[in-house]
NUBANU-260409 format. One record per residue: x, y, z of N, C-alpha, C in turn. Coordinates in steps of 0.02 Angstrom, whole numbers, plus 50000, padded with zeros to 5 digits. Layout:
% NUBANU-260409
X	Y	Z	X	Y	Z	X	Y	Z
...
This chain:
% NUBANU-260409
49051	50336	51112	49101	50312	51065	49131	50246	51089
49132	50172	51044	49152	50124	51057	49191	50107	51039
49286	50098	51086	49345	50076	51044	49357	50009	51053
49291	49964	51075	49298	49872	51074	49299	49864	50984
49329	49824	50973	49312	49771	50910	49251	49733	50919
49216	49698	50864	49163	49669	50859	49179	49624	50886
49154	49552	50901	49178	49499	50867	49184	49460	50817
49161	49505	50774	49156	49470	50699	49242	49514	50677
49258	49569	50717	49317	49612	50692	49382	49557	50729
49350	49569	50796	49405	49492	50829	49424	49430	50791
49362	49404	50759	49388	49341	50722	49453	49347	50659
49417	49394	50604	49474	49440	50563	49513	49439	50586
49526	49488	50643	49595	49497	50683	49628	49432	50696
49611	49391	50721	49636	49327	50735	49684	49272	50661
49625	49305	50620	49638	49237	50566	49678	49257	50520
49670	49326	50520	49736	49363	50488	49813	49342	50512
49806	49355	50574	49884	49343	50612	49891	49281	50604
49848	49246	50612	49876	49144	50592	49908	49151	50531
49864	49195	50473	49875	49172	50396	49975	49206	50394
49970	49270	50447	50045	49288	50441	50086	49267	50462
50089	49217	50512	50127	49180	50546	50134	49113	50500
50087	49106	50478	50088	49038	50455	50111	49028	50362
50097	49093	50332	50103	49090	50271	50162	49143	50250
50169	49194	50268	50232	49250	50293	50292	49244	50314
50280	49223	50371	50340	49225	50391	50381	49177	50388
50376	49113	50370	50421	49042	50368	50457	49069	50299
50453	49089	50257	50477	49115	50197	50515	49184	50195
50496	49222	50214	50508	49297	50222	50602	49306	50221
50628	49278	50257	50705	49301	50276	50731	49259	50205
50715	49218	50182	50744	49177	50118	50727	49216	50052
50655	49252	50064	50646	49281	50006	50677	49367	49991
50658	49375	50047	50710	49450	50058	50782	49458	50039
50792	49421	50077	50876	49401	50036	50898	49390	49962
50855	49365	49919	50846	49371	49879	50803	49413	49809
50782	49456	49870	50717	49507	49830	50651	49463	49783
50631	49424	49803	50587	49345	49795	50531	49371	49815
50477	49398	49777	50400	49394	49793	50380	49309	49759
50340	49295	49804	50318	49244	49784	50215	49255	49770
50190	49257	49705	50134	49282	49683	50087	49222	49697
50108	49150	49712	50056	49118	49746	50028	49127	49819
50041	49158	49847	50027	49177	49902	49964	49235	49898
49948	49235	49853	49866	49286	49830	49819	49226	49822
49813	49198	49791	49761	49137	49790	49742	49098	49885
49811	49093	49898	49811	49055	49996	49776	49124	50029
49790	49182	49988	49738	49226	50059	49695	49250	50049
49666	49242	49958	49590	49269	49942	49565	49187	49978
49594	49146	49980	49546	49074	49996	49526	49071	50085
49561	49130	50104	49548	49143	50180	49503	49201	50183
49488	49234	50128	49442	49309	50140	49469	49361	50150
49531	49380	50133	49586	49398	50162	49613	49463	50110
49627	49442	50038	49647	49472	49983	49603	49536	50002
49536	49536	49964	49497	49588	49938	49445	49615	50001
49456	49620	50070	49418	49619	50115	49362	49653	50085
49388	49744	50067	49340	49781	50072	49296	49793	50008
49303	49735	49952	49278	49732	49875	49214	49719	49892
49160	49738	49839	49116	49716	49853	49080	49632	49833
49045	49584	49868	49057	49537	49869	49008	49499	49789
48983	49537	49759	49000	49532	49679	49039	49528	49637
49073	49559	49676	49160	49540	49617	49212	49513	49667
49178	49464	49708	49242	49430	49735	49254	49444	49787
49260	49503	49834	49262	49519	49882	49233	49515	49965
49240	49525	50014	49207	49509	50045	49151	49558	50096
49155	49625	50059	49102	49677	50070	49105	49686	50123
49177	49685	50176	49164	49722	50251	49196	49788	50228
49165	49835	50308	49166	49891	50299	49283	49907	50325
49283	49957	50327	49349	50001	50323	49382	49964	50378
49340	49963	50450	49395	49956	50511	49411	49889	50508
49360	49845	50468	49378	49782	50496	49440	49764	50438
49442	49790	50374	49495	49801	50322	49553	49835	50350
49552	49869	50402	49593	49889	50427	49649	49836	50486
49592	49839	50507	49607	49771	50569	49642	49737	50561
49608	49681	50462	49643	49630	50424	49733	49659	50415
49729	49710	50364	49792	49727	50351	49850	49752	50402
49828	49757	50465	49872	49777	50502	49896	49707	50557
49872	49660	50558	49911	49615	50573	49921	49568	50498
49931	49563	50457	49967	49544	50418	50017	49594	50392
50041	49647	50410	50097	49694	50401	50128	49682	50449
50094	49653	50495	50137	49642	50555	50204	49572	50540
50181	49543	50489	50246	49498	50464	50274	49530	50429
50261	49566	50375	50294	49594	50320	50246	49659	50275
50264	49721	50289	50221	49767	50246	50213	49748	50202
50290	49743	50163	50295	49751	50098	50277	49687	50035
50283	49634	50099	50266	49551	50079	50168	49581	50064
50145	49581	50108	50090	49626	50108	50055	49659	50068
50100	49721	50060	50078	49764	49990	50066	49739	49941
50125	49692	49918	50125	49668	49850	50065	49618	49824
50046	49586	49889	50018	49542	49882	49935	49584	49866
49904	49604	49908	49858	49636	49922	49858	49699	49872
49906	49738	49832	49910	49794	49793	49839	49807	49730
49838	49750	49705	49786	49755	49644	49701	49759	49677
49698	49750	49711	49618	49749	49734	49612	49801	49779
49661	49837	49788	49686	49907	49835	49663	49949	49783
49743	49965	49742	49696	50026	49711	49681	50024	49642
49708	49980	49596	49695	50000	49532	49618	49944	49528
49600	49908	49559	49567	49854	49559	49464	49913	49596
49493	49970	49674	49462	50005	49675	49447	50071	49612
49480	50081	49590	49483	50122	49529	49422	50119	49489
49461	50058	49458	49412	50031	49397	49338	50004	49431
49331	49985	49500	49281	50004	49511	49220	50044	49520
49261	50115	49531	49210	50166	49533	49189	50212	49452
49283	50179	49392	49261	50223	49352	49273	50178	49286
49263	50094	49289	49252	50080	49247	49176	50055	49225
49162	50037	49149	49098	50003	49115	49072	49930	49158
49011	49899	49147	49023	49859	49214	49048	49784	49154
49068	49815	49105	49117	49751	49051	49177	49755	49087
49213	49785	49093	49261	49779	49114	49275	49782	49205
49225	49786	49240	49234	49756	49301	49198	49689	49300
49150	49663	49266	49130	49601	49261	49193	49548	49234
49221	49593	49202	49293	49520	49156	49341	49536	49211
49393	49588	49239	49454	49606	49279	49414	49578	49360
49380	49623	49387	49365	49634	49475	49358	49546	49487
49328	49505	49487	49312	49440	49489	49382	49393	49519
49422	49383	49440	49484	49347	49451	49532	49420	49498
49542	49434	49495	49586	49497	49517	49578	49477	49631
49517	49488	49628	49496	49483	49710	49484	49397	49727
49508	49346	49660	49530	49279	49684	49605	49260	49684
49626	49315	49665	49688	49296	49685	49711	49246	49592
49675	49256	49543	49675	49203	49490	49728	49267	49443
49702	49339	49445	49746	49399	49412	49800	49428	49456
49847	49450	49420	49875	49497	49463	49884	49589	49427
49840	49624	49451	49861	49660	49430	49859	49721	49454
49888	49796	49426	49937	49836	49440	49903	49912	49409
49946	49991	49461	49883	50008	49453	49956	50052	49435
49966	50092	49385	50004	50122	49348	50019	50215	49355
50051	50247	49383	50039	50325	49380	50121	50358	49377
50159	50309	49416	50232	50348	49433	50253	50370	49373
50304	50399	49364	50333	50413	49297	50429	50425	49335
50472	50417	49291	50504	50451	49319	50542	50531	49326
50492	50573	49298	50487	50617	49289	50431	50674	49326
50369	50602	49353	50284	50629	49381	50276	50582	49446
50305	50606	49482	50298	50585	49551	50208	50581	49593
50215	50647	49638	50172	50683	49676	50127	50737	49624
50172	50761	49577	50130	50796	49533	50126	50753	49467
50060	50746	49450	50024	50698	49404	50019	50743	49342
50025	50795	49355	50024	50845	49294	50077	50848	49240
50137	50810	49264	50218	50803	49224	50217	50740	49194
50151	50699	49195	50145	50643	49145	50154	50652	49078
50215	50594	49068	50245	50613	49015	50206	50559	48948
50191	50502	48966	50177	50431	48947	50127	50467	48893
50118	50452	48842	50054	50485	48777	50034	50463	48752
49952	50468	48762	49903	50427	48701	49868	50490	48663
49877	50431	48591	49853	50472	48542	49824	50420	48499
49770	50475	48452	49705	50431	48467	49736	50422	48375
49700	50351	48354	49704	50333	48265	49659	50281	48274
49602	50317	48212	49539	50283	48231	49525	50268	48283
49491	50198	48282	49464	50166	48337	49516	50124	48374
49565	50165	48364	49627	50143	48427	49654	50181	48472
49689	50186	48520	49757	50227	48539	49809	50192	48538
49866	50255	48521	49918	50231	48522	49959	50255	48585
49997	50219	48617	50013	50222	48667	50113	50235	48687
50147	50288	48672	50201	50277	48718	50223	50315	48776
50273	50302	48819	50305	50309	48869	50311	50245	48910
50336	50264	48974	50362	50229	49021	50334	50246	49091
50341	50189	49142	50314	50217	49205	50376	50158	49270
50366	50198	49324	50422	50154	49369	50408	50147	49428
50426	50115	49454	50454	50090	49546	50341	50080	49530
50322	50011	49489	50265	49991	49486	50263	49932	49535
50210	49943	49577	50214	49875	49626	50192	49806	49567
50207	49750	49547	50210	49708	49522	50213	49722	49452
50253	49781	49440	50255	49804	49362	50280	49727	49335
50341	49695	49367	50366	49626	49339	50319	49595	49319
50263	49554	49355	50227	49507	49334	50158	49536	49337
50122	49580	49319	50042	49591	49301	50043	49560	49240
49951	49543	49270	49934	49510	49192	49898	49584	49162
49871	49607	49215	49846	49680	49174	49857	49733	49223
49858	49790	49181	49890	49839	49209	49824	49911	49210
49806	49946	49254	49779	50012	49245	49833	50049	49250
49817	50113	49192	49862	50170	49187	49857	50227	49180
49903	50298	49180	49856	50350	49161	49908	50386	49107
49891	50404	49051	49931	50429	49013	49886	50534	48977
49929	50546	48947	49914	50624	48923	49895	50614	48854
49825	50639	48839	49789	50637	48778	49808	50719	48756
49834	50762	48799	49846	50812	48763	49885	50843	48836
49957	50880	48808	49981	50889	48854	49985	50979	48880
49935	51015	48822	49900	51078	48825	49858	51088	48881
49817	51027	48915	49778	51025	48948	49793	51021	49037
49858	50994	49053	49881	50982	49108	49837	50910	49110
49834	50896	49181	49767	50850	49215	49709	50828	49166
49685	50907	49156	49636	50875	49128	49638	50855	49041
49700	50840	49036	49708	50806	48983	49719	50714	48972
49731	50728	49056	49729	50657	49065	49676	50580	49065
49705	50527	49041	49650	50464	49056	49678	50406	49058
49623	50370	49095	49642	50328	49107	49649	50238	49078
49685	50191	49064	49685	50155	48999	49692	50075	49045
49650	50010	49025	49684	49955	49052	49733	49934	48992
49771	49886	49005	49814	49839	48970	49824	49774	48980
49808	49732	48927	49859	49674	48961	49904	49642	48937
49958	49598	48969	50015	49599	48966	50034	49570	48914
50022	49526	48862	50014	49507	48808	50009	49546	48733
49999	49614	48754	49978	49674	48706	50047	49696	48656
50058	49681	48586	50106	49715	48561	50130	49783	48590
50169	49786	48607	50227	49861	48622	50220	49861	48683
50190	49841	48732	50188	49821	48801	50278	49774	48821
50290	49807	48862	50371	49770	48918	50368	49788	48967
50413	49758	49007	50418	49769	49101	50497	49732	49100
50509	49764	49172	50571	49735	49184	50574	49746	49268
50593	49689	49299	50599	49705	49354	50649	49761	49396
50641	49772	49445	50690	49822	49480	50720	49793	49540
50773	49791	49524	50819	49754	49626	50871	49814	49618
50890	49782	49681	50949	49821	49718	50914	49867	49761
50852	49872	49781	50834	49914	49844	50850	49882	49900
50855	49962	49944	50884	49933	50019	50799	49931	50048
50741	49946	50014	50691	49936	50073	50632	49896	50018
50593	49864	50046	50529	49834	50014	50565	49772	49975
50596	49763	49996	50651	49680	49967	50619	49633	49974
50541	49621	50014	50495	49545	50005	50437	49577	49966
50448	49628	49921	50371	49659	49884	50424	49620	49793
50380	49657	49764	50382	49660	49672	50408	49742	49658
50438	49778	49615	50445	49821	49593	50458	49801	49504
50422	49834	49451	50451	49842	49398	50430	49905	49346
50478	49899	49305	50465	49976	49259	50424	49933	49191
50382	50001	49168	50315	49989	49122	50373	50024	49050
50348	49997	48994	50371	50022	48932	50317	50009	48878
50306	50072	48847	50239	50070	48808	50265	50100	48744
50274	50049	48665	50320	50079	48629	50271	50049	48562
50225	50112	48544	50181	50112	48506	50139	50081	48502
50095	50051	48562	50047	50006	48581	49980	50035	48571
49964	49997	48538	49890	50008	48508	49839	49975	48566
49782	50012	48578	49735	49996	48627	49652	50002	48594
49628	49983	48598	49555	49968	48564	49531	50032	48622
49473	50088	48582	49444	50130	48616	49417	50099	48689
49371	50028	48697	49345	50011	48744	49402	49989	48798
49482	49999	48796	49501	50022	48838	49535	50065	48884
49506	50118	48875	49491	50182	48908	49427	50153	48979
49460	50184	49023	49428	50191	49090	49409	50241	49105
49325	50272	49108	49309	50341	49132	49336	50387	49064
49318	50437	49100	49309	50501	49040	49379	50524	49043
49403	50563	48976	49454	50599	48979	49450	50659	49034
49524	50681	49055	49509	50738	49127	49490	50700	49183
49447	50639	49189	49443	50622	49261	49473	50582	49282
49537	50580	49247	49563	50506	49261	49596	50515	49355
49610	50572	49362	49653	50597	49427	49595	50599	49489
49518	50615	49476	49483	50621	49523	49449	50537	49515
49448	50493	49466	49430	50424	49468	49468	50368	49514
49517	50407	49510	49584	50380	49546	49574	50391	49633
49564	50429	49658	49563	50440	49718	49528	50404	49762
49478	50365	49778	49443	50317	49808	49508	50247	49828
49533	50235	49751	49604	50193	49751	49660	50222	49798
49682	50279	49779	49739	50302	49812	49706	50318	49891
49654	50341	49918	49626	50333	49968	49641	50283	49996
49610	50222	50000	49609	50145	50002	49689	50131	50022
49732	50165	49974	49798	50150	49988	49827	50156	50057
49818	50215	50049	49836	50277	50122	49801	50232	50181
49753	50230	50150	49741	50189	50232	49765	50120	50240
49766	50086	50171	49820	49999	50196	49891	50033	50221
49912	50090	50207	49980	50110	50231	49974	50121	50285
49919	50160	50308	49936	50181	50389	49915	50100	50412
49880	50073	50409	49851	50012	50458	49909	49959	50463
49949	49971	50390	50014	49932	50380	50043	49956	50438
50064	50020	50432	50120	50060	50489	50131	50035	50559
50046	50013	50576	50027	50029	50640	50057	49944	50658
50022	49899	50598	50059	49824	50605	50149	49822	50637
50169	49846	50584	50229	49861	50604	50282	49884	50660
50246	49937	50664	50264	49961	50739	50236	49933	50783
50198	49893	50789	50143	49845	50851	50230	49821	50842
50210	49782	50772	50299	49706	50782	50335	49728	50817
50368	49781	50807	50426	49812	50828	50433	49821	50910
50357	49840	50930	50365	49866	51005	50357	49799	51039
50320	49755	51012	50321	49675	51042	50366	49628	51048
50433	49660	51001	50494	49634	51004	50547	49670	51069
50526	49712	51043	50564	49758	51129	50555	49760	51166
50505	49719	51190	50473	49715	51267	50504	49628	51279
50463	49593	51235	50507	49528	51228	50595	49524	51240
50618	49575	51202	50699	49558	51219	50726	49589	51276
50709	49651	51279	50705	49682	51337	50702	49664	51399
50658	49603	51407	50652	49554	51475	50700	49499	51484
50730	49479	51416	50764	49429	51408	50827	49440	51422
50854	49495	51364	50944	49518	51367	50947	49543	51434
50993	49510	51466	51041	49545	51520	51097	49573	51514
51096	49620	51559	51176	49652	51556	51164	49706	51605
51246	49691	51633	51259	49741	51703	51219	49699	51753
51194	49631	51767	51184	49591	51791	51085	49596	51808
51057	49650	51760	50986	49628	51767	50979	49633	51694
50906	49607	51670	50867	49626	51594	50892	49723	51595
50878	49739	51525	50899	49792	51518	50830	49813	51514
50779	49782	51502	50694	49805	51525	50690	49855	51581
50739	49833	51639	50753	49871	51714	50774	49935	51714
50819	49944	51636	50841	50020	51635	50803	50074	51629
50798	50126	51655	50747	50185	51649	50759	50210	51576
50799	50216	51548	50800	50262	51470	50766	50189	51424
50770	50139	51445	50734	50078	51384	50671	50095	51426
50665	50101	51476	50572	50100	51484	50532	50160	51457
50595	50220	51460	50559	50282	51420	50536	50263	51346
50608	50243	51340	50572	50230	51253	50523	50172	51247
50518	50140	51266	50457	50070	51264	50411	50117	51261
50395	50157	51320	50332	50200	51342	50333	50243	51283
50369	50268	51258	50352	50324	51197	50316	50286	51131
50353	50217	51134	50348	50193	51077	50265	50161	51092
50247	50140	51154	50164	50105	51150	50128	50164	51161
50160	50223	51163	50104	50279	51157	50093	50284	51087
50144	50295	51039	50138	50327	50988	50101	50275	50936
50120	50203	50939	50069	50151	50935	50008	50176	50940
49994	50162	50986	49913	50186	50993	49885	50234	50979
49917	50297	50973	49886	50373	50933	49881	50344	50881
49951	50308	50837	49930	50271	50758	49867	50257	50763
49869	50204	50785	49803	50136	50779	49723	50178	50798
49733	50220	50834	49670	50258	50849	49662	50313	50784
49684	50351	50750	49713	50377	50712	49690	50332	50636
49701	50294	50628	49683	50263	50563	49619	50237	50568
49601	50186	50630	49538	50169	50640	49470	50205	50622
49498	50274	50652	49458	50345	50644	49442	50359	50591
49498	50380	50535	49493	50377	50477	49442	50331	50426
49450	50256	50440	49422	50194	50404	49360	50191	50416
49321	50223	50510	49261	50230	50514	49228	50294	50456
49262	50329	50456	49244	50397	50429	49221	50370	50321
49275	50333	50319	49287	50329	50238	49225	50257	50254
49226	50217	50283	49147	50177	50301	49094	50199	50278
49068	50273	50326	49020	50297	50316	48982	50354	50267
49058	50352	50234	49063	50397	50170	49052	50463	50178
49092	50494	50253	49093	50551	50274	49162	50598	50219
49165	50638	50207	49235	50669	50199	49277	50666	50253
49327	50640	50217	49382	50648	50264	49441	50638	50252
49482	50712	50197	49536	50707	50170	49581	50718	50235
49572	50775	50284	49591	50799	50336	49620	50719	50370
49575	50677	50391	49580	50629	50458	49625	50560	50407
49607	50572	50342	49683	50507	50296	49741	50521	50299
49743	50615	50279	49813	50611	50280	49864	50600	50376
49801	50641	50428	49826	50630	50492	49838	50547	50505
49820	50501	50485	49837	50450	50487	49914	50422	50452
49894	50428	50355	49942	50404	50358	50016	50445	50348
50007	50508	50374	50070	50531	50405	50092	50508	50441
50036	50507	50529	50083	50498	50591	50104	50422	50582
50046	50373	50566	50057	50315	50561	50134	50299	50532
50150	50328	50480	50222	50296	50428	50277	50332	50480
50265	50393	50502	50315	50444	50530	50323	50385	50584
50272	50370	50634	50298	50344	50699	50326	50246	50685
50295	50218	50626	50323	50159	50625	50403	50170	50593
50454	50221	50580	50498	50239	50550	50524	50233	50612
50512	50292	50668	50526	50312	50748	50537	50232	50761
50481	50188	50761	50492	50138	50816	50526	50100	50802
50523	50093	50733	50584	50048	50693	50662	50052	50715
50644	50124	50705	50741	50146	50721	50752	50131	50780
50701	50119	50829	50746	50127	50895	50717	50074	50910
50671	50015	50883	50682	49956	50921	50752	49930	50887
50801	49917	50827	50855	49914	50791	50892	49925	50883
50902	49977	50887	50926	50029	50941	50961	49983	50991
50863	49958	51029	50882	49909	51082	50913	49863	51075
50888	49818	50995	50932	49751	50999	50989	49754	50986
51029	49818	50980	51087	49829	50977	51108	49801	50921
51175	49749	50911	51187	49727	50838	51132	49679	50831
51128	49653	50860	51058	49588	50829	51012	49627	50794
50993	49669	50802	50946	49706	50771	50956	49712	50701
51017	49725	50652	51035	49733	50618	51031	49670	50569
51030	49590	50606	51030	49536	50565	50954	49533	50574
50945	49479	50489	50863	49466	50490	50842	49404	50529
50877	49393	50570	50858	49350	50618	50791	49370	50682
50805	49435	50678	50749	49472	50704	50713	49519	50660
50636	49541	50694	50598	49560	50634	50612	49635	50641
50654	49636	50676	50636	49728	50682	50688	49775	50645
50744	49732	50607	50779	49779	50552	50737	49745	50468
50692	49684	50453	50660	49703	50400	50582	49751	50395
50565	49739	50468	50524	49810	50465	50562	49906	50460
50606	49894	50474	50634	49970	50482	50664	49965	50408
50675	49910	50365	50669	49955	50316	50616	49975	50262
50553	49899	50281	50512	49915	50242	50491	50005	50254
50471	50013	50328	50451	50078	50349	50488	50140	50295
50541	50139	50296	50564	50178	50245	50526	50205	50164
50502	50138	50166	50463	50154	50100	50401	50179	50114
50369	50169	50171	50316	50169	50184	50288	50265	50199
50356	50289	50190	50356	50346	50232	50348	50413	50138
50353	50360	50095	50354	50382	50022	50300	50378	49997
50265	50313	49991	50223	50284	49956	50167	50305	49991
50127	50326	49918	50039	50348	49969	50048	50454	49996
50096	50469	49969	50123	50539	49966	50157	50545	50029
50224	50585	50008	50279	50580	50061	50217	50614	50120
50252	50623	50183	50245	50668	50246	50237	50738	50245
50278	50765	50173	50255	50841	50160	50191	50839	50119
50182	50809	50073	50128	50802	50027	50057	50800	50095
50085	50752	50162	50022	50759	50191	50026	50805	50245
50068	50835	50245	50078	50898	50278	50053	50953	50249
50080	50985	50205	50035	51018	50142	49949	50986	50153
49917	50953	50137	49854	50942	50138	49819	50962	50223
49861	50955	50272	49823	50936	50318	49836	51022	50335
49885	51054	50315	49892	51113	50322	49842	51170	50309
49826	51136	50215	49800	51163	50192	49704	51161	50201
49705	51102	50261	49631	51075	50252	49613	51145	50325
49663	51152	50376	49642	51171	50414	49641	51246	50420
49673	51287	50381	49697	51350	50351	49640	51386	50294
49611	51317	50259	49587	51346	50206	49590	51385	50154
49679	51380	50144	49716	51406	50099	49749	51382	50058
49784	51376	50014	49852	51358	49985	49919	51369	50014
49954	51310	50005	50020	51344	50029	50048	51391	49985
50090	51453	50008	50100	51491	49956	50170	51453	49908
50175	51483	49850	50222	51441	49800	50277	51493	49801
């Protein structure tokens, strides 16, 4: 078993962290403050190879396998998850989606511009009513003629504000549960189609958030994605894909965090040495580059596995549990060390502790992958 990087994974690694240092972070504390995604910043990192790593390189992408997609996204989380997410979101999952379960019309017109950074678009499921369970989708299409008609609403959408097109999943019959469900593109231009942005969050303040409104929108049959009923198992390759930019995000993050505490750590004095010297800051340093590295080994694992197109619901969710759980841990307590500094965005380690917050939601809370990993190893259900 080999835990070197290539050097083709080294270079990635490398050119990623330039693009975050160099394109990330000079902006980041101005835009945060303001809750400011800035959507040109997809074109500067599909033009680096960067956007769509793991697409295939027919539609734009650059057809590497999982770890080295992994690699990519985890030092560019290392400036900003959530700057990150937003940016990178559409060729993640609604962009993987429609790859596995759309016509190749509609990945020939969307996948192309989408993984240049030329689209932005958005992959639709929350409700505020249908969280974790997809079955309480409320949003309804109903069919007239050779149309559907389309209403409800959907929320907390990563670039719900500005997509030009949107994948979604709405209830063709709500007798059916799930498998009543399917899946629909849109674009933003479409009568009965609105969005509105969302602020005032305390976490993901350099991402996009907006709410979807669908108020008698007519959709031409050809767009429907995949068959009715599969819209939830079409989906999973996407939401997969996710889970793992989350954990590789995590692991970015908490790298930041522990690289800042060793850094200040040597620097701040008090009681007349660095506080690096104190035994309870070296415990926690040491807890925190352990738990680092279980992450990072931990997701890697995973990305080889989803590479080789092994199963491996078991080794995603062990990832992006521990991964979000421990970049939360390191967050809080690098904050900790820098004492009040920690708290201003002058340092990176209170806008990572709060992106982490979100991170610990998105991609199914910690019980959702608790429950799975429970249930993978038990071979049971949890009881209800």
């Amino acid at each position: 078993m080999d835990f070197e990087l290539t050097d083709e994974q080294k270079m990635s690694r490398d050119m990623a962290r330039k693009f975050a240092e160099q394109e990330i972070l000079p902006t980041l504390k101005d835009n945060e403050r303001q809750e400011k995604f800035d959507p040109g910043i997809m074109k500067k990192m599909a033009s680096k190879g960067l956007l769509a790593p793991h697409m295939p390189e027919e539609y734009g992408g650059m057809g590497l396998d999982y770890v080295t997609s992994a690699v990519i996204w985890e030092q560019l989380c290392g400036a900003s998850l959530s700057v990150t997410q937003a940016t990178v979101s559409g060729p993640i999952q609604p962009a993987t989606n429609l790859l596995d379960a759309g016509t190749e019309e509609q990945k020939n017109k969307y996948l192309p511009p989408v993984c240049k950074g030329e689209l932005i678009m958005s992959g639709a499921v929350v409700e505020p009513n249908a969280g974790s369970d997809s079955s309480m989708i409320e949003t309804s299409a109903r069919r007239k003629g050779n149309n559907w008609i389309i209403n409800g609403s959907k929320i907390f959408i990563t670039n719900g504000e500005i997509a030009d097109v949107v994948l979604f999943m709405a209830q063709t019959d709500k007798s059916k549960g799930i498998k009543g469900l399917a899946s629909f593109i849109v674009e933003r231009d479409t009568p009965g189609f609105s969005s509105t942005p969302q602020k005032g969050k305390i976490s993901w303040r350099g991402g996009s958030e907006g709410t979807l409104n669908f108020t008698d929108m007519e959709l031409p049959l050809e767009n429907q994605v995949g068959e009715i009923g599969n819209a939830l198992k079409d989906a999973l390759r996407g939401i997969d894909t996710a889970r793992l930019f989350l954990a590789a995000g995590c692991v970015g993050v908490a790298q930041s965090c522990l690289d800042s505490c060793i850094k200040y750590a040597k620097e701040r004095v008090q009681f007349g040495k660095p506080i690096g010297g104190h035994q309870l800051i070296q415990e926690i340093i040491a807890d925190m580059a352990t738990k680092v590295e279980a992450a990072r080994l931990l997701t890697y694992r995973a990305a080889e596995l989803k590479s080789r197109g092994v199963r491996h619901i078991k080794e995603m969710s062990y990832a992006k549990y521990f991964a979000s759980e421990t970049a939360l841990w390191v967050a809080s307590q690098a904050v900790k060390i820098h004492g009040s500094y920690g708290t201003f965005d002058e340092y990176p380690v209170g806008h990572h502790y709060q992106d982490a917050i979100a991170a610990t939601i998105l991609g199914g809370t910690a019980q959702m992958h608790q429950l799975t990993i429970g249930q993978q190893l038990l071979e049971m259900a949890a009881f209800k």
